[in-house]
N, C-alpha and C positions, 0 to 999 in steps of 0.2 A: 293362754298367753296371746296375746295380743301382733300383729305384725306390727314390726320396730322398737320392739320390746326385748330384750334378749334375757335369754334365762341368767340368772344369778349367777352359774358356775362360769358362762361366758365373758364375764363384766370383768374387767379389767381397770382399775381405778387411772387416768391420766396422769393425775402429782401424787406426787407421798401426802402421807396424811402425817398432818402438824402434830406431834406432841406438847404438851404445858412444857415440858422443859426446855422445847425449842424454841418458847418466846422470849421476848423480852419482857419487862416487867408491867408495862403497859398492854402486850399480851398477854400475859394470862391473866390481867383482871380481866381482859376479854374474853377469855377462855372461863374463867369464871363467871362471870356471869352468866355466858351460855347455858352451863350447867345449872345456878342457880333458878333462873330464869323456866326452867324448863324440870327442873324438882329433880335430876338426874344425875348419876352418881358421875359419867361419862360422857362426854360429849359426843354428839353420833360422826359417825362417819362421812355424810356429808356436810357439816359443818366446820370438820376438821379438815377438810379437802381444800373449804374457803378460806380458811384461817390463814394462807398465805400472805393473805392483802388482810390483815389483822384489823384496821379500823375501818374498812367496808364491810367484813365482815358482822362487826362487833354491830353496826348500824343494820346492817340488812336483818338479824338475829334479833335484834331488839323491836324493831319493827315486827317481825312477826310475833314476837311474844305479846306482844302490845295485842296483837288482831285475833291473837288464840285465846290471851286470857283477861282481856278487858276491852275487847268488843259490845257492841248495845247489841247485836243479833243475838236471837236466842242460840243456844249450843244446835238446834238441828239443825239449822237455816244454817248456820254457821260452817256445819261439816257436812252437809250436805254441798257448799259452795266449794267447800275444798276438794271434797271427793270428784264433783265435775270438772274443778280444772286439771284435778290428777288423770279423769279421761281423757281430756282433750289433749293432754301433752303425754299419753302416755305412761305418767311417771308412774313405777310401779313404789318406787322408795315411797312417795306422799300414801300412794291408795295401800297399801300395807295397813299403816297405822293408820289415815283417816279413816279407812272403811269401819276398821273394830268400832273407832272414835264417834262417827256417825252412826251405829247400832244401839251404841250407849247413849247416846243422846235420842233415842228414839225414832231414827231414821228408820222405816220400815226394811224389812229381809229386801221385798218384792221392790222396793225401789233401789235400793244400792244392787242387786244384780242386775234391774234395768238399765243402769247408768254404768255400771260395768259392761254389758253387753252392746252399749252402743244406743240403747230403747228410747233417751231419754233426749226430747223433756214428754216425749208420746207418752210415756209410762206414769208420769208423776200429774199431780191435780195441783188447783189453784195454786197458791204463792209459791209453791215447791219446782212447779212448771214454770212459772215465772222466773226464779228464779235462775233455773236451767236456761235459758233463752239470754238471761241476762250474761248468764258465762259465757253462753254461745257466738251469741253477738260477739262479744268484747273481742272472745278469743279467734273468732274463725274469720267476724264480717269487720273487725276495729272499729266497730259503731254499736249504739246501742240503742232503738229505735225509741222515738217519743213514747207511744203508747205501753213499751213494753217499763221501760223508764218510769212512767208513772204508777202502774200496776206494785211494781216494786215499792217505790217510794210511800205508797200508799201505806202501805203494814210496814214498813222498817221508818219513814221518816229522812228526817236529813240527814242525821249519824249515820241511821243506818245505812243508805245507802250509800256513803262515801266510807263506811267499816264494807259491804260488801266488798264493792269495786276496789281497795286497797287489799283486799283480801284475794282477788283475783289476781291482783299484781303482785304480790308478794309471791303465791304460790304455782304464777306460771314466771317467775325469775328465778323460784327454786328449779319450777323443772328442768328451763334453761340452761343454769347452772348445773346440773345434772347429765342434761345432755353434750355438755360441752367437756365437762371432768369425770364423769363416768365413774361415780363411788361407789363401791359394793355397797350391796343393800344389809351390811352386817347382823348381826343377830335375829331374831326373832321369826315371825309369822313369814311365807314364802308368799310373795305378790302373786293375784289371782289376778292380773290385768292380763 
């Protein structure tokens, strides 16, 4: 576990989590398509946290499905990007599912524990290093240098690199979001951050 990471049994969620039947009708088409959106019978836990504020929500949720499942990056690049911003903010809820997420997509064992352990981008080769650097930047220095800028752009292109960098953005306003409402990380695998 990670320092600033607290174990699951310590997590305390800040709001109630929204039920469907607490919305209005324009809620749970929102609530719906969450679930649709994302092939799930349920809606997770921290999406029902944000469900408060229903049409930022519904926007913020949309957007990421957009970057999950109709991005030009290929799926490794892709959760390999996630998994880096789930280090740099900590979040155990994202690295849970992305890490499995990034396995299946072919992200090597030796990289996802490198980038879990802090290794990375020392740990990773060409575009995968680059790409780390790019989250790095974004996330620690709010810049993101020419050279390293170009390296990227080179292999992903212009989609690509603006599905990267939104891709950044979404999943450090989820972490955000997490660290401000504090939603149990409900069912499944236990975060190895």
């Amino acid at each position: 576990m990670l320092d600033g990471v607290q174990p699951e049994e310590d997590v305390m969620a800040r709001v109630p989590y929204v039920s469907r039947d607490e919305l209005d009708s324009d809620g749970q088409t929102i609530y719906d398509r969450i679930r649709e959106d994302r092939g799930v019978d349920e809606v997770g836990l921290q999406f029902r946290a944000l469900l408060h504020s229903p049409l930022a929500a519904g926007y913020l949720t949309s957007l990421g499905a957009s970057l999950r499942f109709q991005s030009s990056m290929p799926d490794d690049l892709k959760e390999l990007a996630i998994i880096l911003v789930a280090r740099e903010w900590d979040s155990g809820i994202e690295w849970t599912g992305h890490s499995v997420a990034a396995a299946r997509a072919g992200v090597s064992d030796e990289a996802i524990e490198g980038i879990r352990t802090g290794k990375a981008p020392g740990c990773l080769e060409g575009t995968q290093a680059a790409i780390a650097r790019f989250v790095q930047q974004m996330t620690r220095e709010k810049d993101v240098s020419d050279e390293n800028f170009k390296a990227v752009h080179d292999v992903l292109g212009d989609r690509g690199v603006v599905d990267l960098t939104m891709t950044v953005s979404y999943y450090t306003a989820l972490a955000l979001a997490q660290i401000a409402l504090r939603p149990e990380m409900g069912g499944g695998r236990v975060s190895t951050l």
